[in-house]
C-alpha positions in Angstrom: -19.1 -17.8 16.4 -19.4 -15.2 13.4 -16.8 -15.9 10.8 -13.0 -14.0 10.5 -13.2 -11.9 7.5 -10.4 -12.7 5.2 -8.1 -9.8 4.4 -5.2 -10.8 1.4 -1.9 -9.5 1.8 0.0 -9.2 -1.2 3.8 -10.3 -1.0 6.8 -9.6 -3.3 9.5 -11.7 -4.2 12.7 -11.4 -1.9 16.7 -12.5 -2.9 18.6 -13.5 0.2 22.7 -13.0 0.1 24.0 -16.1 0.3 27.5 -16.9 1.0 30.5 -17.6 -2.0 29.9 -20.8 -3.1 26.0 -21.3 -1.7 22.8 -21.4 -3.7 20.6 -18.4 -3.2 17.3 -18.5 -1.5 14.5 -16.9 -3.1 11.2 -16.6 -1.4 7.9 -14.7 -1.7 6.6 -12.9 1.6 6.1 -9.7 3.7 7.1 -7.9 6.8 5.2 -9.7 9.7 4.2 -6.5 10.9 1.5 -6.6 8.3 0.2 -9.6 9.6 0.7 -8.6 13.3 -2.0 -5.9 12.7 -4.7 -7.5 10.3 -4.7 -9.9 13.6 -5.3 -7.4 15.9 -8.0 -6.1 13.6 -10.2 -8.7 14.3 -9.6 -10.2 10.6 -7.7 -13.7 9.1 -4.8 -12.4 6.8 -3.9 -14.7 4.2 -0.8 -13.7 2.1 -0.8 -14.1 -1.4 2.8 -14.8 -2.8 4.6 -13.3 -5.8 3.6 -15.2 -9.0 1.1 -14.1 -12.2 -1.4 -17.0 -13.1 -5.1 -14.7 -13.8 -7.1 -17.8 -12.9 -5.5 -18.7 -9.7 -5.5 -15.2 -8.4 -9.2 -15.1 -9.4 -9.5 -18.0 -7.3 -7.7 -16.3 -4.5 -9.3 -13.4 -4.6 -12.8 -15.2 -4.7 -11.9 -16.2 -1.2 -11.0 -12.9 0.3 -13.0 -10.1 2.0 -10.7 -7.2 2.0 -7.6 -6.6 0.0 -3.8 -5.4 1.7 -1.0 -4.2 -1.3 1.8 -3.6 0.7 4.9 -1.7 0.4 8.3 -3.1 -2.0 9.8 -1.9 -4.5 9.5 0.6 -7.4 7.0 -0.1 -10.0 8.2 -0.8 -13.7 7.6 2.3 -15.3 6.4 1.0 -18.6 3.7 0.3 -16.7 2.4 4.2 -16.9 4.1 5.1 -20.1 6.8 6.3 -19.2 11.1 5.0 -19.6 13.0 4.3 -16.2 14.4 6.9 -14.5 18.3 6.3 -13.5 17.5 6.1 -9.6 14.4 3.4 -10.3 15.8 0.1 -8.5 14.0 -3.5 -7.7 11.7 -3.2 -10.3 9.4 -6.7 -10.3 7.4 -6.9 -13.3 5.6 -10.3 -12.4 4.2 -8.4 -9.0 3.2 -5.3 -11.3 1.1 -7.7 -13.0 0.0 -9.9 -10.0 -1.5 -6.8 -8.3 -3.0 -4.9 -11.0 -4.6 -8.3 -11.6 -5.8 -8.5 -7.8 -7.2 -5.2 -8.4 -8.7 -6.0 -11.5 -10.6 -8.6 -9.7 -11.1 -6.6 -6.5 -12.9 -4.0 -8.3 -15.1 -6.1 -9.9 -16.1 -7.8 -6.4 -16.0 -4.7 -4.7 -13.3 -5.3 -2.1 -12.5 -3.1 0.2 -8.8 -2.3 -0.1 -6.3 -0.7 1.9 -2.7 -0.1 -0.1 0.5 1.3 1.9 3.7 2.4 0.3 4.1 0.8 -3.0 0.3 -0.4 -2.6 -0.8 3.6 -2.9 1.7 4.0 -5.9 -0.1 0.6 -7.6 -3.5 1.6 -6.8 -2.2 4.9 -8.7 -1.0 3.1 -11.5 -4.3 1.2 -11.7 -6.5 4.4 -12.2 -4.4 5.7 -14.7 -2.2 7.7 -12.9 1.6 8.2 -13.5 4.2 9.0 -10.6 7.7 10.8 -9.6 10.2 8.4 -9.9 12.5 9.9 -7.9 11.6 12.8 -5.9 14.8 14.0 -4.6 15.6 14.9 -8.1 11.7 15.4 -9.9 10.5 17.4 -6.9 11.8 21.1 -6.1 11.9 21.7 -2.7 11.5 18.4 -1.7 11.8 17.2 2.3 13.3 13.7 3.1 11.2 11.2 2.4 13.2 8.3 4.4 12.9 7.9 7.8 16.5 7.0 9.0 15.6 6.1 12.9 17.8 3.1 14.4 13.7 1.8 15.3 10.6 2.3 13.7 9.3 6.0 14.2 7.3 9.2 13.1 9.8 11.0 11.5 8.1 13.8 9.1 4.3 14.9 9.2 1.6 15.6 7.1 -1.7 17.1 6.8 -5.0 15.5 6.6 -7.2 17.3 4.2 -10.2 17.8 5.6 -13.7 16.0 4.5 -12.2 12.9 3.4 -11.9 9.4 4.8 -8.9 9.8 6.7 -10.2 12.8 8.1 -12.9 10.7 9.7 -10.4 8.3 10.8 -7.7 10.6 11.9 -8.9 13.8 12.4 -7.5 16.8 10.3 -4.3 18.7 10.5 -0.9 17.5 11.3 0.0 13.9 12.0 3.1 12.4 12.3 4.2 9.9 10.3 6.8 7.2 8.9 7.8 6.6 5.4 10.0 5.0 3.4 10.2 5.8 -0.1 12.0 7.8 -3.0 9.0 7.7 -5.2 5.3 9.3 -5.2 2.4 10.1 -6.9 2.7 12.8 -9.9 -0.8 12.4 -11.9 -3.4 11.3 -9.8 -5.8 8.4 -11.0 -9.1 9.1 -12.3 -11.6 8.4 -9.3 -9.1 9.0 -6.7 -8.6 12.3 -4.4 -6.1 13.6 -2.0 -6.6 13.0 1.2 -3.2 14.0 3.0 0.2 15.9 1.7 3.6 16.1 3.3 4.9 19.7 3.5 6.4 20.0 0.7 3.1 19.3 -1.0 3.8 15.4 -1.9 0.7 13.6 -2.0 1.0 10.7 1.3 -2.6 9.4 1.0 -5.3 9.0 -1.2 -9.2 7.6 -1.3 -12.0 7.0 -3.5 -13.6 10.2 -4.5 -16.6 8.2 -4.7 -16.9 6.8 -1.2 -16.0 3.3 -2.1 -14.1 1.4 0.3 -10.7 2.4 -0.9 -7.6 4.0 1.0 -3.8 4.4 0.8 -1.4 5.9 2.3 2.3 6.6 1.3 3.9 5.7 4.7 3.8 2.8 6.7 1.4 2.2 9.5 1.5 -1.6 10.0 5.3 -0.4 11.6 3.7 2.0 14.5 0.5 0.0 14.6 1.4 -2.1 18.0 1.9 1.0 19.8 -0.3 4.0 18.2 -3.5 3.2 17.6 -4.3 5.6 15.0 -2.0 3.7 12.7 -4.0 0.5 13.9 -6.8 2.5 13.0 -6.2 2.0 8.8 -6.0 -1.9 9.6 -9.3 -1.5 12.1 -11.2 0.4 9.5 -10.2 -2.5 6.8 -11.3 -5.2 8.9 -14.7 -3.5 9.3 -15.6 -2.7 5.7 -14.8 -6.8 4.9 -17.1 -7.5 7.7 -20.0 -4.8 6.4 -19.0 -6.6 2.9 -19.9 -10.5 4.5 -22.6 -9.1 6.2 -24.1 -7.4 3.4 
């Protein structure tokens, strides 16, 4: 039986309420949707927690086939030069460092890697590039950004450009879409391209201009993944690049 590649899915670090008088639980993990669909992609996720040690993620990283940033909160925006903006909120500077470092190490192994949410704005942030850090107020014009169904759903489109990865993947044109977020990309990376806007001309995806094996998106997929399986698609597509990786 051919081996499971192994796909790493990056976790934050999440505060539970607790009640007057309780101690706080503090935990490192991610929404078990992202799990859910590196399963059905054929693939063995393996979730790395919240910490920074560079030669135990080296070590983790050494395991892994394919590499999931997920989505969480905004990035510290030292991080690309800039002060925070009065809207930035759950800032985590120790997962800033702990995936820039698991890119670090990605690159250099040649990974394939697949970022959603904050994972795009990361892999951003990586390349070089800066972003909005609020859009509401930093983007004229701007649509909502926040889908605010009482259930997952599509709540805004966007178009696929045309000749890029996603376009192979999804088609181009319109596609509906979920999202979550009050921040986006504003400079793009060096070595990254567009492949998908919303309306309002915010950037939702990007790729490798050079055809690596690298892809983002702004929304969130692994959420509509059980039932549409173009969003299962992203997932699919990771699984197969680790296994073209293991078997090259």
């Amino acid at each position: 039986m051919p081996r499971k590649p192994v796909i790493i899915i990056t976790a934050g670090r999440q505060n539970r309420a607790a009640a007057r008088g309780e101690m706080q639980d503090v935990f490192s993990g991610c929404p078990l949707e992202y799990v859910d669909a590196v399963l059905r992609s054929g693939a063995a996720p393996l979730i790395l927690p919240r910490y920074f040690d560079a030669a135990a993620i080296d070590a983790a990283v050494g395991t892994a086939d394919g590499v999931l940033l997920t989505g969480g909160g905004d990035i510290l925006a030292l991080a690309y030069g800039e002060e925070s903006h009065p809207a930035s909120r759950y800032q985590d500077p120790v997962r800033d460092r702990m995936e820039l470092e698991v890119l670090r190490r990605a690159a250099v192994r040649e990974l394939p890697i697949l970022g959603v949410c904050r994972g795009l704005q990361i892999l951003n942030v990586f390349w070089g590039g800066t972003l909005y850090q609020d859009i509401p107020s930093q983007v004229n014009g701007a649509l909502q950004h926040y889908t605010h169904g009482v259930a997952p759903m599509a709540g805004q489109t966007v178009e696929v450009e045309p000749e890029t990865l996603l376009a192979r993947l999804w088609g181009t044109g319109a596609a509906a879409i979920n999202s979550y977020h009050h921040q986006a990309i504003k400079d793009l990376g060096e070595g990254l391209r567009v492949n998908c806007r919303a309306r309002d001309g915010v950037i939702e995806g990007v790729e490798a201009a050079d055809g690596r094996p690298v892809l983002a998106v702004q929304f969130h997929p692994e959420e509509l993944a059980g039932e549409d399986a173009r969003h299962q698609g992203l997932f699919d597509w990771l699984a197969q690049e680790a296994v073209a990786r293991t078997a090259g």
